[in-house]
C-alpha positions in Angstrom: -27.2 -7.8 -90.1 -25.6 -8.7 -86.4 -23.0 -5.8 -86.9 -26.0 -3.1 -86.5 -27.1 -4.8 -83.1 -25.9 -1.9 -80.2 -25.8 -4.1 -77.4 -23.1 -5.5 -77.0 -20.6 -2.9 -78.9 -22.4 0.1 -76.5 -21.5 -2.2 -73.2 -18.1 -2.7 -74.4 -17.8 1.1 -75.1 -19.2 2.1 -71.2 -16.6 -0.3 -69.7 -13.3 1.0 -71.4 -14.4 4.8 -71.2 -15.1 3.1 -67.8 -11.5 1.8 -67.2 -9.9 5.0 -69.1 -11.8 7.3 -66.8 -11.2 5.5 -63.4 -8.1 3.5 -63.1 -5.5 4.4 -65.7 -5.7 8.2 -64.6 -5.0 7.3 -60.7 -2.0 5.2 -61.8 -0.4 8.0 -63.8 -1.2 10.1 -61.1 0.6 8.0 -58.9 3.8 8.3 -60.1 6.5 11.2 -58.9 9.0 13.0 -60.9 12.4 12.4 -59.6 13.7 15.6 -59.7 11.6 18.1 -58.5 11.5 21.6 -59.7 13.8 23.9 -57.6 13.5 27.9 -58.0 15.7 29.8 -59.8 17.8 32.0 -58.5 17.3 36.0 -59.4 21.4 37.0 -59.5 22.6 38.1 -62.7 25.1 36.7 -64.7 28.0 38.3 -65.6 28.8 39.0 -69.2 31.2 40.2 -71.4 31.7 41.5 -74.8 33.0 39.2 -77.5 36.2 40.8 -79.3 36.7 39.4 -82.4 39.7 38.8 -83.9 39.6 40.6 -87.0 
């Protein structure tokens, strides 16, 4: 049965976990968010009680 032969299946296998592993990762990498993160500043809002109307 030429399905149970691991040659050729096991070389396919090393050259995408190959591909997955080496080049897709630095092209993701790549790639920069276009709005970086900026701090938050620490002041307090100001808030006020809710009267409701009945």
């Amino acid at each position: 049965m030429p399905q149970l032969n691991p040659g050729p299946w096991f070389a396919i296998l090393m050259f995408s976990w190959l591909i997955f592993l080496t080049i897709i990762p630095t092209k993701i990498l790549n790639h920069v968010a276009p709005n970086e993160p900026s701090p938050v500043s620490a002041e307090k809002h100001k808030t006020e009680s809710w009267d409701w109307p009945w």
